[in-house]
PARO-902411 format. One record per residue (C-alpha): residue in three letters; x, y, z; chain; residue number from 1. Coordinates in steps of 0.02 Angstrom, whole numbers, always signed. Layout:
N
- ALA / X / Y / Z / A / NUM
...
This chain:
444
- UNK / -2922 / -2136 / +1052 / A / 1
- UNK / -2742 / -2191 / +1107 / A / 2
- UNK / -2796 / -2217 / +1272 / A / 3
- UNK / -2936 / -2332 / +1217 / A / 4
- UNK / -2844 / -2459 / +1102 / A / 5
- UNK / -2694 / -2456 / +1240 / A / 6
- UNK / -2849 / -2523 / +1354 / A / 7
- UNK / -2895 / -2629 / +1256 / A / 8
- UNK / -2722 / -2707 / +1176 / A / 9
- UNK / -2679 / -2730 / +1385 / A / 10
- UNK / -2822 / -2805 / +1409 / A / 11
- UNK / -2803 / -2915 / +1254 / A / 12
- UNK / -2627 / -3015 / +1277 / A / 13
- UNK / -2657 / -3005 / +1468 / A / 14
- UNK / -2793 / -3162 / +1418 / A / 15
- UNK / -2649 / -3215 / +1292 / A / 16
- UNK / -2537 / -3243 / +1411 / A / 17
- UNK / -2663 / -3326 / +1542 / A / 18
- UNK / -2703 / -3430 / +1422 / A / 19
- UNK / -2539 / -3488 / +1344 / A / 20
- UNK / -2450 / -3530 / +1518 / A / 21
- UNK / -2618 / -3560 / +1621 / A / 22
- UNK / -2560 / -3435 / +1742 / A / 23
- UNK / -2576 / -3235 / +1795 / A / 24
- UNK / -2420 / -3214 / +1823 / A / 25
- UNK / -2293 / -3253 / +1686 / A / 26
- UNK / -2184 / -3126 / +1599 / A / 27
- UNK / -2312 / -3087 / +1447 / A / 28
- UNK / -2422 / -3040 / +1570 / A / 29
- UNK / -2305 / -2939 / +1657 / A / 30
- UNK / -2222 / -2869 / +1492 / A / 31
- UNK / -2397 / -2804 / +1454 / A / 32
- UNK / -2449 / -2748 / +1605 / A / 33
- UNK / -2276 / -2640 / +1629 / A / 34
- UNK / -2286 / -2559 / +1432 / A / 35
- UNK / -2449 / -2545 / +1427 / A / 36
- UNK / -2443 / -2460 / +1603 / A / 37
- UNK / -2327 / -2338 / +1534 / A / 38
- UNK / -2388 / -2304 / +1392 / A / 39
- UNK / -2553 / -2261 / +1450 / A / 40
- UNK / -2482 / -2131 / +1596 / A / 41
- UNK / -2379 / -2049 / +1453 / A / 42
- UNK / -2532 / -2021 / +1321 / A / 43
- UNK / -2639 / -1969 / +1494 / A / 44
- UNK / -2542 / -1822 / +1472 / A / 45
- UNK / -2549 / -1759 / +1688 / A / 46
- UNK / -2398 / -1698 / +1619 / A / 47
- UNK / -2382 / -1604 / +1467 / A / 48
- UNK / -2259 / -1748 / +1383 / A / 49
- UNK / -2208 / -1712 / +1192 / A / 50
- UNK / -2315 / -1823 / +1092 / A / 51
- UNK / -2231 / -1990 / +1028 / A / 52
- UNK / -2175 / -1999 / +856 / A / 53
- UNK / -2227 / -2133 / +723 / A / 54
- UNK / -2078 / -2211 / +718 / A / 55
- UNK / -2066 / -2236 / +907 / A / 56
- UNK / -2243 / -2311 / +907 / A / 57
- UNK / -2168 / -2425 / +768 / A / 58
- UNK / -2035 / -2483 / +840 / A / 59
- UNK / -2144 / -2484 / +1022 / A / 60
- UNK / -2249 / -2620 / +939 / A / 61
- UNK / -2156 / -2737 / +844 / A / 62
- UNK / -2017 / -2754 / +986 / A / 63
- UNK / -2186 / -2802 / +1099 / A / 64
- UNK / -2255 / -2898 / +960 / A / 65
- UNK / -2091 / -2999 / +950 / A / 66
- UNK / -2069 / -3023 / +1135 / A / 67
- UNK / -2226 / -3106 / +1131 / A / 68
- UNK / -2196 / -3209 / +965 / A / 69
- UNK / -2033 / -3281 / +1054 / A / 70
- UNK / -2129 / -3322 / +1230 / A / 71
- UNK / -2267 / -3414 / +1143 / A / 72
- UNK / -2144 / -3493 / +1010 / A / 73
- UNK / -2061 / -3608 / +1135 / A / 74
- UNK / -2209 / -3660 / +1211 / A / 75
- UNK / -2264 / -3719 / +1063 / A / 76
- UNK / -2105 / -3789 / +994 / A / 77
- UNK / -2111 / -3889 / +1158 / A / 78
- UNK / -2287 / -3957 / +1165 / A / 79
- UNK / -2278 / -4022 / +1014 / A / 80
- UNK / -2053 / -4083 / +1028 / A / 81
- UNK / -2108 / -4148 / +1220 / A / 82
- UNK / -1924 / -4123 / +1227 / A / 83
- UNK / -1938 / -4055 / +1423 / A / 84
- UNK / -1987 / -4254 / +1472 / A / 85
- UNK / -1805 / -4290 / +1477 / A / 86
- UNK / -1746 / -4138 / +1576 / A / 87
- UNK / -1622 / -4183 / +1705 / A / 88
- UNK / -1726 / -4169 / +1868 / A / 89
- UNK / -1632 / -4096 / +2030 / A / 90
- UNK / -1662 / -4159 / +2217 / A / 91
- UNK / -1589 / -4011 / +2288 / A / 92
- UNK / -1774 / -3927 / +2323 / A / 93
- UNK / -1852 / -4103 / +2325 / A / 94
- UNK / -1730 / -4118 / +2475 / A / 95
- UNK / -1748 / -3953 / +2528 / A / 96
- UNK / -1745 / -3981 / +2717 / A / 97
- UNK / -1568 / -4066 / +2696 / A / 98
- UNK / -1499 / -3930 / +2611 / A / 99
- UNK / -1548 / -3782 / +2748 / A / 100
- UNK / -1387 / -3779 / +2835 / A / 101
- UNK / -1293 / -3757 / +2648 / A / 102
- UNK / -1432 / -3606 / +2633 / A / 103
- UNK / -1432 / -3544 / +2830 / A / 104
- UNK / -1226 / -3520 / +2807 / A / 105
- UNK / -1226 / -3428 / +2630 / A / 106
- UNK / -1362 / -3320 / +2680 / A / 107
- UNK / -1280 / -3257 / +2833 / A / 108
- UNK / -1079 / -3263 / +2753 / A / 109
- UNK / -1155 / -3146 / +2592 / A / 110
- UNK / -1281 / -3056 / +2688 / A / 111
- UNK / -1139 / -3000 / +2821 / A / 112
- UNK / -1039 / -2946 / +2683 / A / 113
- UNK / -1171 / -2843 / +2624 / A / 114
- UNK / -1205 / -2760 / +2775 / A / 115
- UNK / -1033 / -2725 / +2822 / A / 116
- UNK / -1016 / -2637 / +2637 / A / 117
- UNK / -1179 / -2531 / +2701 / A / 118
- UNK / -1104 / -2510 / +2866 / A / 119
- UNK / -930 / -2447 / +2767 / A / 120
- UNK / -1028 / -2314 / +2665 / A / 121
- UNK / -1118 / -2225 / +2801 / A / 122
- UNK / -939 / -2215 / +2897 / A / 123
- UNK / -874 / -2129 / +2740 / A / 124
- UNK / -1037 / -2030 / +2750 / A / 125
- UNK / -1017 / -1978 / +2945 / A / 126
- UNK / -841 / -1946 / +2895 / A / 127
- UNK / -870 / -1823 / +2781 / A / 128
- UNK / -1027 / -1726 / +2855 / A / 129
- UNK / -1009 / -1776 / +3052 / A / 130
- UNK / -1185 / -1840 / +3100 / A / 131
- UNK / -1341 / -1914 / +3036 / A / 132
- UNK / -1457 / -1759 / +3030 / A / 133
- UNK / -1302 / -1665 / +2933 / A / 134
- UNK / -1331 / -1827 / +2807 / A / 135
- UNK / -1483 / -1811 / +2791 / A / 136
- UNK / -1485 / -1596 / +2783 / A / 137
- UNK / -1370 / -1643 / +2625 / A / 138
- UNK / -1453 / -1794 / +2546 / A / 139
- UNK / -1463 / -1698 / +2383 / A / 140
- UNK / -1283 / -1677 / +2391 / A / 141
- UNK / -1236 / -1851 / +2428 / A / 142
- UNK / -1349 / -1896 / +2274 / A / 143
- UNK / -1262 / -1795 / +2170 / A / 144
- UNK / -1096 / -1848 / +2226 / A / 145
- UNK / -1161 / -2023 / +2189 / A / 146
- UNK / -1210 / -1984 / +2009 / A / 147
- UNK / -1057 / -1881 / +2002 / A / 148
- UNK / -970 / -2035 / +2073 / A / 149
- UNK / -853 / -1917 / +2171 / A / 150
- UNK / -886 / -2002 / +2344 / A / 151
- UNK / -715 / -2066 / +2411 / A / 152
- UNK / -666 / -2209 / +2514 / A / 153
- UNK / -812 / -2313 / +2474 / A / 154
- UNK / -770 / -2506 / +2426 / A / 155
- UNK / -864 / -2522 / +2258 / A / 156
- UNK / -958 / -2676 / +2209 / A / 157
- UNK / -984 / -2760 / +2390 / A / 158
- UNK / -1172 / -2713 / +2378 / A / 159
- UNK / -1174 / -2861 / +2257 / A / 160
- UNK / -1184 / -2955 / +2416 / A / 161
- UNK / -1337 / -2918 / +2469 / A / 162
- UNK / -1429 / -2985 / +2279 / A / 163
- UNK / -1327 / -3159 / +2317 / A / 164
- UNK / -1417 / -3169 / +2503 / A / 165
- UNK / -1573 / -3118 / +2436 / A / 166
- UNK / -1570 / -3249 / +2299 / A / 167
- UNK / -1536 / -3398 / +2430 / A / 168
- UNK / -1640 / -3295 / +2560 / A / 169
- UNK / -1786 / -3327 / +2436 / A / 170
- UNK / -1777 / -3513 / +2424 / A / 171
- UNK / -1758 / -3534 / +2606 / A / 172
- UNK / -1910 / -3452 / +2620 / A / 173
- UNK / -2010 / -3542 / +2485 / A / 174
- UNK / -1960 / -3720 / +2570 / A / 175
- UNK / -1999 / -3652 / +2739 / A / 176
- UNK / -2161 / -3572 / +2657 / A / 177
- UNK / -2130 / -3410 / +2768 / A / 178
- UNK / -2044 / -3244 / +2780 / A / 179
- UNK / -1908 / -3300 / +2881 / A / 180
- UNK / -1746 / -3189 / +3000 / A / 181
- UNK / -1632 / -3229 / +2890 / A / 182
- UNK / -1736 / -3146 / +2723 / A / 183
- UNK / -1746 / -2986 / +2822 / A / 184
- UNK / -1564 / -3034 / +2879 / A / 185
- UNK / -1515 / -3007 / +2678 / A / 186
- UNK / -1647 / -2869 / +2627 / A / 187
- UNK / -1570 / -2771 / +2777 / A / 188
- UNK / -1403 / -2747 / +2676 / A / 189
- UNK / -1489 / -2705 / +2506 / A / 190
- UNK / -1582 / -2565 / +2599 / A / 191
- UNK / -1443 / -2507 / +2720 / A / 192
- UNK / -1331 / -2477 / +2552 / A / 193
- UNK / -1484 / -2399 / +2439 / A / 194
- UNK / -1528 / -2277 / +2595 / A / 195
- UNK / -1329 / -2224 / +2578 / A / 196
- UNK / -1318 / -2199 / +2409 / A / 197
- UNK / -1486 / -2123 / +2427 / A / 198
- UNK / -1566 / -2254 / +2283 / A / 199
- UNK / -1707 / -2353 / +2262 / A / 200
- UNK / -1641 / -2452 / +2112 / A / 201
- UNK / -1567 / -2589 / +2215 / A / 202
- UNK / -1728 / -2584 / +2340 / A / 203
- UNK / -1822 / -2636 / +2181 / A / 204
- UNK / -1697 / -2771 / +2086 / A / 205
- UNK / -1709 / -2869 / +2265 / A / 206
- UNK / -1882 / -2857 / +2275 / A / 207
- UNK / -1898 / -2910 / +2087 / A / 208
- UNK / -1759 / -3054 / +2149 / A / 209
- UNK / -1861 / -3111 / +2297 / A / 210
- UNK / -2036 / -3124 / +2238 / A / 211
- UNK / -1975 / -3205 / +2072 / A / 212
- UNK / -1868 / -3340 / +2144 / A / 213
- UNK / -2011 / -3374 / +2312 / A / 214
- UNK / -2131 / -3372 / +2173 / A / 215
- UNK / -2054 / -3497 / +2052 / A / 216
- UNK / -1970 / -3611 / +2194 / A / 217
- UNK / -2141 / -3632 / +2293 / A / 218
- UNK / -2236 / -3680 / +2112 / A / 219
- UNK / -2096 / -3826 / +2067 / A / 220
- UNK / -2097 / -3863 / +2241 / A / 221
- UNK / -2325 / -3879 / +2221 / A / 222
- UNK / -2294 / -3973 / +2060 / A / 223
- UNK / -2190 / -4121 / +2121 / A / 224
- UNK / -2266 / -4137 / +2305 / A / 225
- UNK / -2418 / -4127 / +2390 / A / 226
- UNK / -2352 / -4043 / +2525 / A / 227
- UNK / -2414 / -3881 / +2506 / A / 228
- UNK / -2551 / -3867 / +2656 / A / 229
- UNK / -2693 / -3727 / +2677 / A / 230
- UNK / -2581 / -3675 / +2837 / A / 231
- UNK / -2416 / -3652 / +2731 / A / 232
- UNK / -2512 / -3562 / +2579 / A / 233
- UNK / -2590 / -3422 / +2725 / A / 234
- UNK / -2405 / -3403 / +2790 / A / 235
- UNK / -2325 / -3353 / +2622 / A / 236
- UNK / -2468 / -3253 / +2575 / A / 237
- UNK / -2450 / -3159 / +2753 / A / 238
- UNK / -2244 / -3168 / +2705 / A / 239
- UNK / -2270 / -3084 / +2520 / A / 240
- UNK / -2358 / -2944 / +2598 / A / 241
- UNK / -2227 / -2913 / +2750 / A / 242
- UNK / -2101 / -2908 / +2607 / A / 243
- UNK / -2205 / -2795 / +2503 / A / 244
- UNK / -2229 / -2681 / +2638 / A / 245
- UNK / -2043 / -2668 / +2667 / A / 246
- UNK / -2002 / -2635 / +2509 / A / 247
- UNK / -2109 / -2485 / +2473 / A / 248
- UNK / -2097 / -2415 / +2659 / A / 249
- UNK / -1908 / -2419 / +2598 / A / 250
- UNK / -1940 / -2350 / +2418 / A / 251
- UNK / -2029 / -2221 / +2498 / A / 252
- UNK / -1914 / -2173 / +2622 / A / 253
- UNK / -1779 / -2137 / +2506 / A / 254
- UNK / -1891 / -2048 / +2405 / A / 255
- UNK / -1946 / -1912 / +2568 / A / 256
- UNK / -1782 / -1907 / +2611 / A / 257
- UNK / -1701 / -1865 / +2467 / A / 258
- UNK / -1838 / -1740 / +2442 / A / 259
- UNK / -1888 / -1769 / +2267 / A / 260
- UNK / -1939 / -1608 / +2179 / A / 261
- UNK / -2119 / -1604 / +2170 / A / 262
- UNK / -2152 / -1454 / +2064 / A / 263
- UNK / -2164 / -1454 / +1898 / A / 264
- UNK / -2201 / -1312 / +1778 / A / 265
- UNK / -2267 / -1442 / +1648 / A / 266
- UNK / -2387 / -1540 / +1764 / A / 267
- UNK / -2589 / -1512 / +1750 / A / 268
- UNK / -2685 / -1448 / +1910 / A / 269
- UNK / -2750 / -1647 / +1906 / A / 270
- UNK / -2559 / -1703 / +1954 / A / 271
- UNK / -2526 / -1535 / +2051 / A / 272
- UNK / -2646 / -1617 / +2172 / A / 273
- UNK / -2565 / -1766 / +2197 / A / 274
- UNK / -2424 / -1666 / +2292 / A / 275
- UNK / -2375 / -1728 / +2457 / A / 276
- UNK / -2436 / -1903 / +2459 / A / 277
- UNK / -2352 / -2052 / +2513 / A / 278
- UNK / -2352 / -2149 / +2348 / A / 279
- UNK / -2432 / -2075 / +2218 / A / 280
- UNK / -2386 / -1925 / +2187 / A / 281
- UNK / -2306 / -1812 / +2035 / A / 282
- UNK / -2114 / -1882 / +2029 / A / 283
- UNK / -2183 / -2051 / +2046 / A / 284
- UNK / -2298 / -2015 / +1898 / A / 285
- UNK / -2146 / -1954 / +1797 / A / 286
- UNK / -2049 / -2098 / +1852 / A / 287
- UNK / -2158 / -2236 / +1799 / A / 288
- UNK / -2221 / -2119 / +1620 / A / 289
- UNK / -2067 / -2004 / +1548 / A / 290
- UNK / -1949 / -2126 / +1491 / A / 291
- UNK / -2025 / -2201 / +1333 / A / 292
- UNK / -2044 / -2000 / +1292 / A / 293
- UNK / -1859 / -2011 / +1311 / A / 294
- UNK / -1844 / -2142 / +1187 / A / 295
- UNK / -1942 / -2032 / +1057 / A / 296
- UNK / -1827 / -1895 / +1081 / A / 297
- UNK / -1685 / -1995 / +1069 / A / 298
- UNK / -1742 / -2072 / +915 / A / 299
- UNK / -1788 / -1908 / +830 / A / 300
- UNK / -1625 / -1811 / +868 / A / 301
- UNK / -1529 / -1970 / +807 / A / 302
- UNK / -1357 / -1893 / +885 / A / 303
- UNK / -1291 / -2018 / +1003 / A / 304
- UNK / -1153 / -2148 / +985 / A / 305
- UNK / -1101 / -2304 / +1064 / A / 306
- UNK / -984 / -2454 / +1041 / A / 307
- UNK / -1063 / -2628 / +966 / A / 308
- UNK / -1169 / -2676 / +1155 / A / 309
- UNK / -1073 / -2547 / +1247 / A / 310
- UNK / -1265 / -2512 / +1337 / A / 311
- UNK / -1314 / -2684 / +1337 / A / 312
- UNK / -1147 / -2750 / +1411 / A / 313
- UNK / -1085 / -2591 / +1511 / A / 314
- UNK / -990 / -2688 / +1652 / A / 315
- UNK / -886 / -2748 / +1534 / A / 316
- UNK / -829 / -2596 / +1448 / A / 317
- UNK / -811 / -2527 / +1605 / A / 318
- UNK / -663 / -2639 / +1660 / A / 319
- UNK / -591 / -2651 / +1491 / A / 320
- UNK / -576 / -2484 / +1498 / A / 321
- UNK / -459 / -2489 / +1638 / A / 322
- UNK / -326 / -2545 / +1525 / A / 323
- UNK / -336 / -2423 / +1386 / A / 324
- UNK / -432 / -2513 / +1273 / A / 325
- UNK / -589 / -2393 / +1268 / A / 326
- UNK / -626 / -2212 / +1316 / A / 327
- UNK / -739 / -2253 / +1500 / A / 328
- UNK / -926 / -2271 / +1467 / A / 329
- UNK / -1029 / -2160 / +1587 / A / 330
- UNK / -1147 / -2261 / +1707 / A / 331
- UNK / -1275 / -2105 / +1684 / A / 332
- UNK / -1351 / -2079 / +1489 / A / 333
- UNK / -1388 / -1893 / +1406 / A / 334
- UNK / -1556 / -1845 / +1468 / A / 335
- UNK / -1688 / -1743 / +1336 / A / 336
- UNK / -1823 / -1606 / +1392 / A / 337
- UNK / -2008 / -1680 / +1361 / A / 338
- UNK / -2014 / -1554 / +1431 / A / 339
- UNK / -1953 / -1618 / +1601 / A / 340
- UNK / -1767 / -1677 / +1599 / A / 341
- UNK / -1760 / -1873 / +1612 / A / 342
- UNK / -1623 / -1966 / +1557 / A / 343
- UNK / -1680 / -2161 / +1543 / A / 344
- UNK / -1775 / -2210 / +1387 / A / 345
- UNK / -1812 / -2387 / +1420 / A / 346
- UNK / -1697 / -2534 / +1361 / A / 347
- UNK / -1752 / -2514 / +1196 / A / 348
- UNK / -1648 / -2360 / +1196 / A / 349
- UNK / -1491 / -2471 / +1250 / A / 350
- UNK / -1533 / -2596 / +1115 / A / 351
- UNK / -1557 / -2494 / +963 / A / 352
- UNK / -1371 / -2370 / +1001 / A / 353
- UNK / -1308 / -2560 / +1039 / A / 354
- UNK / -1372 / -2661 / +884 / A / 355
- UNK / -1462 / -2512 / +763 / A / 356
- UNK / -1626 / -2573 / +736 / A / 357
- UNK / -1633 / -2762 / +736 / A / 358
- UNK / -1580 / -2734 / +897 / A / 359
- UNK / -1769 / -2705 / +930 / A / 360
- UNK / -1843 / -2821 / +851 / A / 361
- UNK / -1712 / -2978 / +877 / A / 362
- UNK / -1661 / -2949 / +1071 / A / 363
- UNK / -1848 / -2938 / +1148 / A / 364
- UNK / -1905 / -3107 / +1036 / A / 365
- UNK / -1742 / -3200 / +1118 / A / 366
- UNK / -1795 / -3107 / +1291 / A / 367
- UNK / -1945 / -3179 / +1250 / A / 368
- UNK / -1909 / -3364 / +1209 / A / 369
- UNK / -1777 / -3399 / +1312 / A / 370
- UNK / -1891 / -3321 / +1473 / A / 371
- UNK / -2011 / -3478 / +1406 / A / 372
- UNK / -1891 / -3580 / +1404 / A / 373
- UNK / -1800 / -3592 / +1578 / A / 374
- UNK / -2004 / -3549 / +1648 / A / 375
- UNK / -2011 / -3747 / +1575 / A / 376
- UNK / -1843 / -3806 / +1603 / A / 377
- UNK / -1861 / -3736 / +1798 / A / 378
- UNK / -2028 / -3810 / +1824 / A / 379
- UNK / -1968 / -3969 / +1751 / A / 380
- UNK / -1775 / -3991 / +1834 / A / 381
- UNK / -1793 / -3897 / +1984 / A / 382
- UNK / -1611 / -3853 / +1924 / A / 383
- UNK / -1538 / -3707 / +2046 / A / 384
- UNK / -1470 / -3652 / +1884 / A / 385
- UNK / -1624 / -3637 / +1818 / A / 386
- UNK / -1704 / -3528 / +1924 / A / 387
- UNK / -1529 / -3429 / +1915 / A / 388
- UNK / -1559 / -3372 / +1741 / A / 389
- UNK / -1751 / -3354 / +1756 / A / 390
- UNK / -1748 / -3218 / +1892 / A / 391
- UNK / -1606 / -3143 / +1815 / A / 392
- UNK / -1735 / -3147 / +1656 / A / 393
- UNK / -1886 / -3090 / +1752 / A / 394
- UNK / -1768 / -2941 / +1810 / A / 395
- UNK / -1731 / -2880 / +1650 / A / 396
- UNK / -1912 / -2892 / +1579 / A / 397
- UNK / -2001 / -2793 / +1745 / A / 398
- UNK / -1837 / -2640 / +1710 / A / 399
- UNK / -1868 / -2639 / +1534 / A / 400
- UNK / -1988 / -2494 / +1559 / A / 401
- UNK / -1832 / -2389 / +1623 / A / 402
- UNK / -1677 / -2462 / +1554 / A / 403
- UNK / -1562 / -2614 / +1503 / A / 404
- UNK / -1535 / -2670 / +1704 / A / 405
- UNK / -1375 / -2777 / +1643 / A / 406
- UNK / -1297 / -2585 / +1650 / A / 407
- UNK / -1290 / -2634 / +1833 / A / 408
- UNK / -1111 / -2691 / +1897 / A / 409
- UNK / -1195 / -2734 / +2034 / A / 410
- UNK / -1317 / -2875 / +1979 / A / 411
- UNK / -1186 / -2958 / +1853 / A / 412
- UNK / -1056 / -2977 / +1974 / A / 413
- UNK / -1200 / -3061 / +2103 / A / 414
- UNK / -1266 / -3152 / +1954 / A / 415
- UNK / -1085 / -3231 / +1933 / A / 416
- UNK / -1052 / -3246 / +2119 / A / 417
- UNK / -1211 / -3340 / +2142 / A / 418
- UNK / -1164 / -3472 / +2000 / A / 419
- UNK / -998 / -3494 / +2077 / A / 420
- UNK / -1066 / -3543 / +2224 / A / 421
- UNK / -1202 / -3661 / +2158 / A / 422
- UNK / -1072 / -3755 / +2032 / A / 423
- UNK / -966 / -3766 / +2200 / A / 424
- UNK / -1099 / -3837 / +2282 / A / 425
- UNK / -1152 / -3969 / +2166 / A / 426
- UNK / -967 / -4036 / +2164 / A / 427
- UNK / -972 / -4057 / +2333 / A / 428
- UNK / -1119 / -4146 / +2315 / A / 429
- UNK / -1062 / -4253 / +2171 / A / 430
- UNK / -886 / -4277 / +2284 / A / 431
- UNK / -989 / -4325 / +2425 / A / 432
- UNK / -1096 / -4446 / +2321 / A / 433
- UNK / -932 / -4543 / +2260 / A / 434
- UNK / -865 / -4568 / +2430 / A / 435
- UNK / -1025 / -4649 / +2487 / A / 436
- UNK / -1044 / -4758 / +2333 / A / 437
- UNK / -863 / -4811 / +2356 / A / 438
- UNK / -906 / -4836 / +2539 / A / 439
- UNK / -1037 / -4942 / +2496 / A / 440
- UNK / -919 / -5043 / +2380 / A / 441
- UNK / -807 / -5088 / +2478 / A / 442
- UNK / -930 / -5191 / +2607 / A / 443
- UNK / -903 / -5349 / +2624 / A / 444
């Protein structure tokens, strides 16, 4: 019966969400498609899960009831406001071929720096075990050491990089309308670093990063101009699925050679015969079904502790801790047995030991609403800005399935970087722009 009304719910504010934004692919679609995914692999039951207690499928629905009460509440609030007709418009993507020099140059000045952080890591890695087939003999011992975070020598936080080249990679891309060097220039360093640390985290933020940004770039860009030919459609199409490809071919990779265990003493003979395939296969199953079984757990036992947002703003507590201030947060949570060990239990986890329980109610209606909000604001300004916060958005709503992704160092410190380096852009621009106009003054 479970299975049938999560059917049908999916189904249900899938044509909600078409509807509202006149799209398939906006974030209560996605929201939907990702919970309702999840939830529908857990009560499946290839595994034999614990069954999900009232309260979690409570608490389940009125944080997804919320989200989608804050998307559709902006869009509302603005049709009938028309407040977006006086959003400052941008002419950095309307002038998109001017700007691909500013793009070529950050690309390739992160995107280094990325890969020589990647490069870095697997010296510290041939350091310690002397070649690559002794690497990959002990992949389950690097992973460790990385969860462990007892591997020495390695500069922390460059990997940031490679988020900031993918970001720009992106809109190069969607003004070129093709997969171009330089975006497998910057995906190179995500996956060079991933392979080292043995993770497919960052694999999937970038590819969360790239798609989002191409996607919402190439639509303002389709909007405003006419310019959008059959020819340049059939290239990005062809570019989307290069980039898909590389992403899972890397996913996957990481997965064989890490050797993910395989065999579980809780899985049905209907899982037990997914063993051995490429992408399906019983630790993918657990990886994309256990964690809102995690959740329930975590709710019933009721044992943990955390600061006020100590989850929700980890990076932060992490350097404050540096000076004293707070004991050091763990990157890595307490797992539960349901019955298989997992230890994410999606960001609703994060948000109720960070806020108690309007946590879950409150934080997915402002995911919600402000996700509507820059999808109008972008569309309408073209603002880099924009598009900034809106991925960054998109990123948090695809992970929410697994976890609160601002835990990650990684993609706060890019986030940051990237702003820097539009705000210093746009001053140079506005610097430029009063040289010329007093320039022009001064003509007699």
């Amino acid at each position: 019966m479970s299975l049938l009304l999560i059917i049908i719910f999916t189904i249900l504010f899938v044509v909600i969400g078409v509807v509202v934004f006149k799209s398939w692919l906006n974030h209560v679609v996605i929201y939907t498609v990702i919970w309702g995914g999840m939830l529908f692999l857990y009560e499946l039951k290839l595994m034999k899960y614990t069954a999900l207690t009232d309260l979690t499928w409570i608490a389940v629905i009125i944080s997804f009831l919320t989200f989608v009460l804050g998307s559709v509440t902006y869009k509302y609030v603005k049709d009938f406001q028309k407040h977006s007709d006086s959003a400052f418009q941008s002419t950095f993507l309307l002038d998109g071929a001017k700007n691909l020099k500013f793009l070529k140059i950050t690309i390739i000045i992160t995107g280094t720096i990325s890969l020589l952080g990647a490069i870095q890591h697997w010296a510290v890695l041939f350091d310690m075990f002397g070649s690559i087939t002794s690497i990959l003999i002990n992949a389950n011992t690097i992973y460790r050491m990385r969860v462990q975070e007892e591997i020495p020598g390695v500069i922390p936080y460059v990997s940031a990089f490679g988020f900031v080249a993918v970001f720009f990679a992106a809109i190069e891309s969607a003004i070129k309308g093709r997969f171009t060097f330089l975006s497998f220039y910057a995906i190179v360093g995500v996956m060079l670093k991933e392979f080292a640390m043995l993770g497919r985290a960052g694999i999937l933020i970038a590819f969360v990063e790239y798609f989002v940004v191409l996607f919402f770039v190439r639509l303002f860009l389709k909007k405003q101009t006419d310019s959008l030919n059959i020819k340049k459609k059939s290239n990005l199409t062809l570019s989307l699925v290069i980039t898909l490809i590389i992403f899972i071919m890397s996913a996957s990779l990481v997965k064989n050679v890490r050797g993910a265990f395989e065999s579980y003493r809780s899985s049905t003979k209907e899982l037990n015969k997914l063993k051995g395939g490429l992408l399906i296969t019983p630790s993918i199953y657990l990886y994309f079904s256990a964690h809102i079984g995690v959740f329930s757990r975590y709710l019933w036992d009721d044992s943990e502790s955390s600061y006020f947002g100590e989850n929700t703003f980890l990076p932060v507590y992490r350097i404050i801790s540096k000076f004293g201030v707070v004991d050091p947060p763990s990157y890595y949570q307490k797992g539960y047995n349901i019955p298989m060990w997992t230890n994410t239990g999606t960001y609703l986890r994060e948000l109720h030991a960070d806020f108690g329980s309007l946590g879950i109610f409150l934080v997915p209606y402002l995911l919600g609403f402000l996700t509507s909000f820059y999808w109008f604001k972008f569309l309408k300004s073209g603002n880099l800005k924009d598009i900034l916060i809106l991925s960054h958005l998109y990123i948090i709503i695809v992970f929410s399935f697994l976890t609160m992704i601002t835990r990650s160092s990684n993609l706060i410190i890019s986030f940051v970087v990237i702003y820097m380096i539009i705000f210093l852009f746009e001053k140079y621009k506005f610097h430029q722009r009063e040289i010329e106009n007093k320039g022009e003054g001064q003509v007699v």
